[in-house]
C-alpha positions as CSV (number, residue, x, y, z in Angstrom):
1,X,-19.0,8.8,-2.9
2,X,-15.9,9.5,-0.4
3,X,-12.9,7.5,-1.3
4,X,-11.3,9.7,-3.6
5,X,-11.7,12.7,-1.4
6,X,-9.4,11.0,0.6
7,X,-6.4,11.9,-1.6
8,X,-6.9,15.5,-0.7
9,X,-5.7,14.9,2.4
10,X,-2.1,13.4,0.7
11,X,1.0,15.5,0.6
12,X,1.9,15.8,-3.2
13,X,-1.3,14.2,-3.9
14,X,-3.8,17.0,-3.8
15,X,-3.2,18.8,-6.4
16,X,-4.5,22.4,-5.6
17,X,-3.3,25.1,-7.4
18,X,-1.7,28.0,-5.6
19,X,0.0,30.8,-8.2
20,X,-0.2,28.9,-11.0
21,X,1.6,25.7,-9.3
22,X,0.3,22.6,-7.6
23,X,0.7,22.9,-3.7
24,X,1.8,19.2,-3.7
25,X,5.3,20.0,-6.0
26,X,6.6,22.3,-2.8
27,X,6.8,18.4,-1.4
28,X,9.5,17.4,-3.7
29,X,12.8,17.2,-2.0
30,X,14.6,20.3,-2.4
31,X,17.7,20.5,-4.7
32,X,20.9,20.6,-2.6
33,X,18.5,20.4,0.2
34,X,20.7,19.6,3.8
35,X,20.0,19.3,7.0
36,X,17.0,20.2,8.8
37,X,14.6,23.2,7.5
38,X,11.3,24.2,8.3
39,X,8.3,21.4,7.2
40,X,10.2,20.6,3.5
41,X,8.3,17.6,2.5
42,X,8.9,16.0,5.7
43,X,12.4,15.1,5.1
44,X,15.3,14.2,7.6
45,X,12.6,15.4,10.1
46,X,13.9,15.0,13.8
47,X,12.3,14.0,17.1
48,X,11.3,16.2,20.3
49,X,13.7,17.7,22.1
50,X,14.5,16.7,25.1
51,X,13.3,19.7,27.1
52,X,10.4,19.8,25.1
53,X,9.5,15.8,25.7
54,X,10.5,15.9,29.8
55,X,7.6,18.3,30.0
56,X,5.6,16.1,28.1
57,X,5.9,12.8,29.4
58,X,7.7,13.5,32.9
59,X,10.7,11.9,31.5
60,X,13.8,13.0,29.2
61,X,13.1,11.0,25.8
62,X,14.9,12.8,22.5
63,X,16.5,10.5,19.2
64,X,19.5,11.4,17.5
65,X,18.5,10.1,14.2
66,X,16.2,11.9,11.7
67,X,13.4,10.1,9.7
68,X,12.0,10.9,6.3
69,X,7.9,10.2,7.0
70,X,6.6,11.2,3.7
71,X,3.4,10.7,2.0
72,X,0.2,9.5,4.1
73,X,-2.6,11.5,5.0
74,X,-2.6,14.7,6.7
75,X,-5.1,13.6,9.8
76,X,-7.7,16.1,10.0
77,X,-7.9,20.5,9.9
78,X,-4.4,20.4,11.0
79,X,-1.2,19.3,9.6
80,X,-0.3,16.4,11.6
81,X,-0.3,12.8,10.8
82,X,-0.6,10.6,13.6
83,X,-0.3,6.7,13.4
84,X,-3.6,5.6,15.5
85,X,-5.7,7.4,13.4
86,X,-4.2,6.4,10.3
87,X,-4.2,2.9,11.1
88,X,-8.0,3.1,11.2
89,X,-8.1,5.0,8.6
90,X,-6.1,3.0,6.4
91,X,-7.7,-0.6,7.6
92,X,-11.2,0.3,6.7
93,X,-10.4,1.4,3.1
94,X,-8.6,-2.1,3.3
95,X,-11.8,-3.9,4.6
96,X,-14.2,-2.0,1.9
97,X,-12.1,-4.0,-0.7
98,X,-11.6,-7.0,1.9
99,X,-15.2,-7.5,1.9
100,X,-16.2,-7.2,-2.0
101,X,-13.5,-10.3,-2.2
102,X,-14.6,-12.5,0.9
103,X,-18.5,-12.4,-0.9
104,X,-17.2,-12.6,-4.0
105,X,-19.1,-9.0,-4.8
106,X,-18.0,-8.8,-8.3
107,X,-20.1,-5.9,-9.0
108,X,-18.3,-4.1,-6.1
109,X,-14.5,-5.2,-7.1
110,X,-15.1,-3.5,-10.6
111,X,-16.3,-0.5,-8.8
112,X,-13.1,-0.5,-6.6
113,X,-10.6,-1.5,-9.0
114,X,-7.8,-0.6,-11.4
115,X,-8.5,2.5,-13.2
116,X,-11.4,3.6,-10.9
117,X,-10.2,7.3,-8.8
118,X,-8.4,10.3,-9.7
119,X,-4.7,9.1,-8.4
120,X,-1.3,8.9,-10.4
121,X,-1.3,5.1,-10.2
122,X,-4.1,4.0,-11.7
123,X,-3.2,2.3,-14.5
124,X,-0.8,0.1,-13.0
125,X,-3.2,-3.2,-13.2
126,X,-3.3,-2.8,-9.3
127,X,-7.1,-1.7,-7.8
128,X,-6.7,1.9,-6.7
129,X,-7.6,1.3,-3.1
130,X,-5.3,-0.9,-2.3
131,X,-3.1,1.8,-4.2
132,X,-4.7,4.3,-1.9
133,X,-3.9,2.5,1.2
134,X,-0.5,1.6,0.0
135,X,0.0,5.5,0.2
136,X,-0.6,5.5,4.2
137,X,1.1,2.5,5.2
138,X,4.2,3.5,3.2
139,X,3.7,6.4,5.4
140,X,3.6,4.0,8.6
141,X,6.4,2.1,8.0
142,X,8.7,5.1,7.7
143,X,7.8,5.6,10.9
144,X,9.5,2.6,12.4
145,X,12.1,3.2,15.0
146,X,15.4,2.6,12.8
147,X,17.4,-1.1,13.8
148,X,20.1,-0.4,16.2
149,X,18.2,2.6,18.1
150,X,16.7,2.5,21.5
151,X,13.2,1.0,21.0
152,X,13.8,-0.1,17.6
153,X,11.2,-1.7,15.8
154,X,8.5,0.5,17.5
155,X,6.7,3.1,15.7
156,X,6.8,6.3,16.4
157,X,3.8,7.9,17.3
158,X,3.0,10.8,15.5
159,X,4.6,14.2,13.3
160,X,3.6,17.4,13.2
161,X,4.4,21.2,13.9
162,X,6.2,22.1,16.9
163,X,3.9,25.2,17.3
164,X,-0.2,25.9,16.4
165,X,-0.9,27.3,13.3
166,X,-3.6,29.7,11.8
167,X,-6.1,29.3,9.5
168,X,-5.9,29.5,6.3
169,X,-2.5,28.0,5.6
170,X,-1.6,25.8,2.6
171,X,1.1,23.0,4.7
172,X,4.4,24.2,2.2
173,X,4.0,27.9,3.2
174,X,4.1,26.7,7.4
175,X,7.1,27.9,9.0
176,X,7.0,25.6,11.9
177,X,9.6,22.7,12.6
178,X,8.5,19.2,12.0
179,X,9.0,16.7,15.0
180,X,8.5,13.4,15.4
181,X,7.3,12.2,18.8
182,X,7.8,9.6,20.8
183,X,7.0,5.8,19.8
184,X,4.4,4.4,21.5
185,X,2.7,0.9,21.8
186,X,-0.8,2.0,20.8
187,X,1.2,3.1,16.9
188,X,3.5,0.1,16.9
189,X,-0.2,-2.0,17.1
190,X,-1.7,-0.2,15.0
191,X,1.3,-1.3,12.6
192,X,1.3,-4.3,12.9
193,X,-2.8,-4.7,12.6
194,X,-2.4,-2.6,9.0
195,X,0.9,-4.1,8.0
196,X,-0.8,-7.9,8.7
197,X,-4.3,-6.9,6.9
198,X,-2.4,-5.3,3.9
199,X,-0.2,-8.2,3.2
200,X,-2.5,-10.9,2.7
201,X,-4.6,-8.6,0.3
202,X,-1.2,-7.3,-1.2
203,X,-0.2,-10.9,-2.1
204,X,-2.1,-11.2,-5.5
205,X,-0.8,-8.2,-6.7
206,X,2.2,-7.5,-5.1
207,X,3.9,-10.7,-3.8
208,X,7.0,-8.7,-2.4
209,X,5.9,-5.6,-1.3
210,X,3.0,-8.2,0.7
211,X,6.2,-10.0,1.8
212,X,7.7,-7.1,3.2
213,X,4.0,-5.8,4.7
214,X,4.2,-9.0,6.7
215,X,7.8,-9.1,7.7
216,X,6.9,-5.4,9.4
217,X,3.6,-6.6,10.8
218,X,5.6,-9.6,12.9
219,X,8.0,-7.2,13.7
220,X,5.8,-4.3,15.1
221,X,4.3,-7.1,17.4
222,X,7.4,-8.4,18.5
223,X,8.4,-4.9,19.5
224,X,4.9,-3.9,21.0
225,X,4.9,-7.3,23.4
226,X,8.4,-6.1,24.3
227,X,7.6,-2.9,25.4
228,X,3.9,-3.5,25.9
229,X,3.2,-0.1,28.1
230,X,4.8,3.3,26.5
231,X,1.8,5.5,26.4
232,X,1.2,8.6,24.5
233,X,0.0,11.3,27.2
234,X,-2.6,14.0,27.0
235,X,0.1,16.3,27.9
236,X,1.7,15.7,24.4
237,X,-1.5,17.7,23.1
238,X,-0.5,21.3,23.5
239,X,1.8,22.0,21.1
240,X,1.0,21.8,17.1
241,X,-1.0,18.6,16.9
242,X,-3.5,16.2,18.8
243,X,-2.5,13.9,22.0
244,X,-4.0,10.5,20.7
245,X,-3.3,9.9,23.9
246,X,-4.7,6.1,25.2
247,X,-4.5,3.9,28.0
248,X,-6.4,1.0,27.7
249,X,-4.7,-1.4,24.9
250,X,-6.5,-4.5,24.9
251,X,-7.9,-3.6,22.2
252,X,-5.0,-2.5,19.9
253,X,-3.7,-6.0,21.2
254,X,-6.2,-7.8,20.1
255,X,-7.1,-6.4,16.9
256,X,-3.0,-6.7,16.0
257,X,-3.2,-10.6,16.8
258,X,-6.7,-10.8,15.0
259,X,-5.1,-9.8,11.6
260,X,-1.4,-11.6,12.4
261,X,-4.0,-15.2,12.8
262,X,-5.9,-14.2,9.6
263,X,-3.2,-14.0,7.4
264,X,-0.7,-16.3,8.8
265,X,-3.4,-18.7,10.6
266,X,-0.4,-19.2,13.2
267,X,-2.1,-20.7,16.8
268,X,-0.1,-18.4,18.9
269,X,-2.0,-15.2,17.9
270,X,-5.6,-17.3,18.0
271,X,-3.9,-17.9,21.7
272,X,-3.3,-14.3,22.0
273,X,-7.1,-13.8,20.9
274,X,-8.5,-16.4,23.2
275,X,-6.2,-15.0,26.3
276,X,-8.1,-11.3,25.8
277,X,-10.5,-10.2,28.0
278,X,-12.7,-8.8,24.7
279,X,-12.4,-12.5,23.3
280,X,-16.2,-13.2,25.4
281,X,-16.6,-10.3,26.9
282,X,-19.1,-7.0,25.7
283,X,-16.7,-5.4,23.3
284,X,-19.4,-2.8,22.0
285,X,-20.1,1.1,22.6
286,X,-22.7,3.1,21.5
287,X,-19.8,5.2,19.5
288,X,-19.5,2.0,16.9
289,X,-16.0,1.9,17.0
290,X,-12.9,4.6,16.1
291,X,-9.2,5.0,16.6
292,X,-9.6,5.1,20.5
293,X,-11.6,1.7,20.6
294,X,-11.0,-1.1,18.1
295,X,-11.7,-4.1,19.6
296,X,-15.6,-3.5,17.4
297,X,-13.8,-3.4,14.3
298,X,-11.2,-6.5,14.9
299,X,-14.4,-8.5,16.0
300,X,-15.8,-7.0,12.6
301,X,-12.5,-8.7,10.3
302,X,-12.8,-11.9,12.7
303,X,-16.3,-11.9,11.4
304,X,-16.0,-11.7,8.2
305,X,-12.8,-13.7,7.7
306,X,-14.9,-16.4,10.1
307,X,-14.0,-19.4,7.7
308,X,-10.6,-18.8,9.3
309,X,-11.3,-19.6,12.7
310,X,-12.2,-23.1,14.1
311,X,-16.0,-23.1,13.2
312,X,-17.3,-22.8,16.9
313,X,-15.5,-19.5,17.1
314,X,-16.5,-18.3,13.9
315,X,-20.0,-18.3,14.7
316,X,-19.4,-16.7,18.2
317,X,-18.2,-13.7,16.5
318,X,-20.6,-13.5,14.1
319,X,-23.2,-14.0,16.6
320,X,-21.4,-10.7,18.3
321,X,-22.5,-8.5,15.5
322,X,-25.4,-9.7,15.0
323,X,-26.3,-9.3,18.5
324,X,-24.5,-5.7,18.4
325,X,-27.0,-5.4,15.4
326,X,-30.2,-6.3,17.1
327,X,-29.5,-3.3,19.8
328,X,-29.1,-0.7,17.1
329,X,-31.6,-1.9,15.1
330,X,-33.7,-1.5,18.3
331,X,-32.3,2.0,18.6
332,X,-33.6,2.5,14.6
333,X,-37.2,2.0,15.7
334,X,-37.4,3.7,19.0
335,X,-35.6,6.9,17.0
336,X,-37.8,9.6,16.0
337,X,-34.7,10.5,13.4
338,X,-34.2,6.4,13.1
339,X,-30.3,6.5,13.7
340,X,-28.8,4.2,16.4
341,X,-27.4,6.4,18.6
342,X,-28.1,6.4,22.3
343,X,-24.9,8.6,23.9
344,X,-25.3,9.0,27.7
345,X,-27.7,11.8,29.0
346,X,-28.0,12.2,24.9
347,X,-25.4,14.0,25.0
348,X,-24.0,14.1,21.2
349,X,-20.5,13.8,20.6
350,X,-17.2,15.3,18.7
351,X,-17.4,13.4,15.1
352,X,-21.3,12.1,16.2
353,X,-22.0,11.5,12.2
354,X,-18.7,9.2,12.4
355,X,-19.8,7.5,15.2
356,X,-23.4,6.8,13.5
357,X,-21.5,5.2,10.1
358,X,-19.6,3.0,12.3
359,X,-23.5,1.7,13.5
360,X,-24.2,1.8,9.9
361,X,-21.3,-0.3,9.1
362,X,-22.1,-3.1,12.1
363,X,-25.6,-2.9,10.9
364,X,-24.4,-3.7,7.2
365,X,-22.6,-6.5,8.6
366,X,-25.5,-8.3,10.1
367,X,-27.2,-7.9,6.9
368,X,-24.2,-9.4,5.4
369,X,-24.2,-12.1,7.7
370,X,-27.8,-13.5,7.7
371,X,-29.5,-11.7,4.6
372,X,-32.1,-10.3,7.0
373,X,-33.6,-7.0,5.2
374,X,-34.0,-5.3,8.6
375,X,-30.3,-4.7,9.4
376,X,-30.6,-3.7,5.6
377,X,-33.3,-1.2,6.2
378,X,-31.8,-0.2,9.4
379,X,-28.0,0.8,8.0
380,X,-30.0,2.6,5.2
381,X,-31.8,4.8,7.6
382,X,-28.9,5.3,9.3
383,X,-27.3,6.7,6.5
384,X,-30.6,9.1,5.6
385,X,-29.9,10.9,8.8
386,X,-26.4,11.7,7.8
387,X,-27.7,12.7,4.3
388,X,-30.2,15.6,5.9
389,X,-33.0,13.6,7.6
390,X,-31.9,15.3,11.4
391,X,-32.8,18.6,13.2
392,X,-31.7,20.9,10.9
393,X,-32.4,19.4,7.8
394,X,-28.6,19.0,6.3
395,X,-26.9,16.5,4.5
396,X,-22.9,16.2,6.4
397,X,-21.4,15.3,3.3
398,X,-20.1,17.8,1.0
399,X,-21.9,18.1,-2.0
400,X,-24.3,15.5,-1.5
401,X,-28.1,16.1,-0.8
402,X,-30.2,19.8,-1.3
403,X,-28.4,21.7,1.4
404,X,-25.1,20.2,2.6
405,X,-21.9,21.1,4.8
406,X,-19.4,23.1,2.6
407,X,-17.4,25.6,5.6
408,X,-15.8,22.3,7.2
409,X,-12.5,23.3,9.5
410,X,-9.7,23.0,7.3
411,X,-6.4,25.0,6.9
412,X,-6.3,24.4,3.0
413,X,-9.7,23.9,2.0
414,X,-10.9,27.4,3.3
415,X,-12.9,29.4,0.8
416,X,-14.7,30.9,3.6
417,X,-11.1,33.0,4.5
418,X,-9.6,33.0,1.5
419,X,-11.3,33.1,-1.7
420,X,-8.5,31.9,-3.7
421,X,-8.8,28.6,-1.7
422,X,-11.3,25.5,-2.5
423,X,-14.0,24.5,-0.4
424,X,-13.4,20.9,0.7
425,X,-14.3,18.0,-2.2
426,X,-17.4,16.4,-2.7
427,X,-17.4,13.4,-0.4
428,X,-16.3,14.5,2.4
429,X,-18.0,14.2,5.7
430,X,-18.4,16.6,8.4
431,X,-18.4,15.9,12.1
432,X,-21.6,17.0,13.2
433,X,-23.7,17.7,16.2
434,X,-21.0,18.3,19.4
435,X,-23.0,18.9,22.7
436,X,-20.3,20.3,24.4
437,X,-20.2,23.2,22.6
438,X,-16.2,23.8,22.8
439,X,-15.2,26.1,20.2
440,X,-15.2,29.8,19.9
441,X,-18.1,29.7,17.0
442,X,-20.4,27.2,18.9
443,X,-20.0,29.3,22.3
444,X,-21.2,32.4,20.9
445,X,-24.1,30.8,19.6
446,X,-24.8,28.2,22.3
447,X,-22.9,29.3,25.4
448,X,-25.7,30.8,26.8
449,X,-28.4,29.0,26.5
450,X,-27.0,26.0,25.4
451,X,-28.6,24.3,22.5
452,X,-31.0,20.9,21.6
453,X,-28.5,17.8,20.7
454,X,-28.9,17.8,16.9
455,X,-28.5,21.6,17.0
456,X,-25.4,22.0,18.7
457,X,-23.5,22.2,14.9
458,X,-22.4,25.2,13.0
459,X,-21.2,25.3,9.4
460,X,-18.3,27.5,9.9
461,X,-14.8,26.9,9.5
462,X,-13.9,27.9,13.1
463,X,-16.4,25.4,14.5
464,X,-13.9,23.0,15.2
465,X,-15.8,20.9,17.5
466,X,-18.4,20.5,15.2
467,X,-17.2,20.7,11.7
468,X,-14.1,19.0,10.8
469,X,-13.1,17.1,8.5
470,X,-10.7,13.9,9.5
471,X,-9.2,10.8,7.4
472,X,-10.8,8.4,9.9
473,X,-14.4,9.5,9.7
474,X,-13.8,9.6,5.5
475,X,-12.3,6.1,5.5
476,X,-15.8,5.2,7.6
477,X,-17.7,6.4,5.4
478,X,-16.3,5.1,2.2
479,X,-16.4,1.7,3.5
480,X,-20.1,2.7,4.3
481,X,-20.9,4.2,0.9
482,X,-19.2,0.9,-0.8
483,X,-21.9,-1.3,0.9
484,X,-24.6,1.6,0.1
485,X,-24.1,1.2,-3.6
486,X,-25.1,-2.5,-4.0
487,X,-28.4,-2.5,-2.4
């Protein structure tokens, strides 16, 4: 269903034509390219300057290297790629295949295996996720801090423009400078969480390159418990990309030493685990889980990889998403639109249909976990909302369903401005229903009179706050879809 719209979001990857050419080939490296040019592929790209980042984080912070942070997946509308997200993003395309191996779903391995999406290396006897998420934590790792440099070993937090762009605009025709920004702890977890959970599935079909996953993954969390504070700030928002800002990172702790102790099994990260306030304590939101807040889905891969743990503990965090599961199952029944989604005041969201795969995804799990056809029946109703069974009678996914999104906020998929341009692929999933009503489009409708929760959506390209399209609520719903096809 969503996976391979994923790969539209890859620099080089994509495969749009614009005159006659692929947009992707302006990402090759240009011949007798030097120094530093306008966005060229994301080459010898430099960080903030130091003007620039003292306004930003109160502090002078600049680099005097450049970094070469190719490939990935452009986050979202924008041009940006930012770490946190992508480590989400990138870890649940991991756990779809993670899963079909840990239950031995044979059916579902074929499904996600070799020669199975539209990317250049199928074919290559490796299964095309994992070739998928190879592409993003390539991405990651060139954007370690290099040895020798202040902070080395940390990961920078994000790249993008230094300046806003319009809509439409294909990322090789952009005439803004590329910056990196500053590391921060929250990315440098992130690594090592991805880097960790990549290796061990790596290891059957690429012993080395798993090697070297693992070798980064020890030492992003030997840099991130050396410098265990350096924040991203909401200040570092205004400029040509999202903030990601965060400061609360238990979570990114925890989830790091949960995939460090499932691949290596080493006691000092089931210490780390057991030392964390989230270890007993009510780790859940009624958001699921996302970039912001991952303690859910590190509870999620303790859960499943529960054989790993001594067997006590393994069945306290499977009892965790089971009870997590009983409480939106609740939620199902109680619905008139059966989806598990109780926001305060109810009050939807930015990315509500993300938040309600996430549910989906917990509910899944329980089924998993016990064989109980409610959680079953629950995650599919779930999922019916998001196909067109809600207010207004639309199916968020592109090209799925009778009448479905197709206007989603994109600079390159935007058809609706530029009729030479695509609409965005099949697959892929629209934010939905934002009460806050922030955007120009949803203001001139709504600002008045404000609008019922499961109306406050517009398909338009300049709803912003209500129709984007971003890598983390794709990955979601692939790993969603994946679980949808067996039943």
């Amino acid at each position: 269903l969503s996976i391979d719209a994923l790969r539209y979001y890859s620099p080089v990857r994509s495969g749009i034509e614009v005159d006659g050419a692929l947009a992707g080939e302006a990402y090759a490296r240009p011949a007798g390219h030097v120094g530093v040019e306008p966005n060229q592929g994301d080459y010898d790209v430099p960080c903030q300057p130091v003007e620039v980042s003292e306004a930003v984080y109160g502090e002078p912070w600049t680099c005097d290297y450049t970094l070469d942070p190719i490939g990935g997946w452009y986050d979202a509308g924008d041009h940006g790629k930012y770490v946190v997200n992508g480590g989400i993003s990138v870890a649940q395309l991991l756990s779809t295949y993670e899963r079909a191996v840990l239950l031995d779903k044979t059916g579902t391995l074929e499904a996600l295996g070799d020669d199975t999406l539209s990317i250049p290396e199928s074919g290559n006897a490796i299964p095309d996720i994992l070739d998928e998420a190879r592409w993003e934590l390539d991405f990651i790792m060139r954007m370690v801090v290099p040895e020798g440099e202040d902070l080395a070993g940390m990961v920078h937090h994000k790249v993008h423009d230094n300046e806003w762009t319009g809509l439409p605009l294909m990322p090789h025709l952009s005439d803004k400078r590329r910056e990196l920004h500053r590391p921060s702890t929250a990315a440098t977890l992130n690594a090592a969480a991805v880097f960790a959970q990549g290796a061990r599935l790596f290891e059957p079909h690429d012993a080395g390159y798993a090697a070297t996953l693992l070798e980064e993954a020890r030492s992003a969390w030997a840099a991130a418990k050396a410098n265990p504070a350096i924040l991203a700030t909401p200040e570092d928002g205004n400029s040509g990309g999202g903030p990601y800002d965060d400061t609360m990172l238990d979570d990114e702790f925890y989830w790091a030493a949960a995939e460090l102790f499932i691949t290596t099994g080493d006691g000092e990260f089931l210490e780390q685990l057991k030392a964390s306030p989230l270890w007993q304590g009510d780790i859940f939101s009624y958001k699921g889980f996302d970039w912001r807040d991952v303690g859910p889905f590190a509870q999620l891969q303790l859960a499943y990889n529960a054989d790993a743990l001594p067997a006590e503990d393994g069945e306290a965090v499977r009892a965790a998403i089971i009870g997590q599961a009983d409480h939106l199952a609740a939620l199902v029944d109680a619905n008139p639109f059966g989806h598990p989604y109780d926001p305060p005041g109810g009050q939807y969201d930015w990315g509500s249909t993300h938040q309600l795969v996430q549910n989906a995804i917990i509910l899944a799990a329980a089924h998993d976990f016990t064989g109980e056809g409610r959680y079953r029946d629950a995650a599919l109703e779930t999922m019916d909302y998001v196909l067109g069974r809600n207010a207004l009678n639309i199916s968020y996914i592109t090209g799925y369903g009778t009448a479905y999104a197709r206007n989603q906020h994109s600079r390159w998929f935007a058809n609706q401005l530029n009729p030479e341009l695509p609409n965005p692929p099949k697959g892929a999933l629209a934010g939905g229903p934002n009460s806050a009503i922030q955007d120009p489009v949803a203001q001139r409708l709504f600002g008045q009179q404000g609008c019922a929760p499961q109306t406050c959506y517009v398909d338009d390209i300049e709803s912003w706050a209500t129709n984007e399209i971003t890598i983390n609520w794709n990955a979601a719903l692939s790993q969603a879809a994946a679980w949808l096809a067996e039943q």
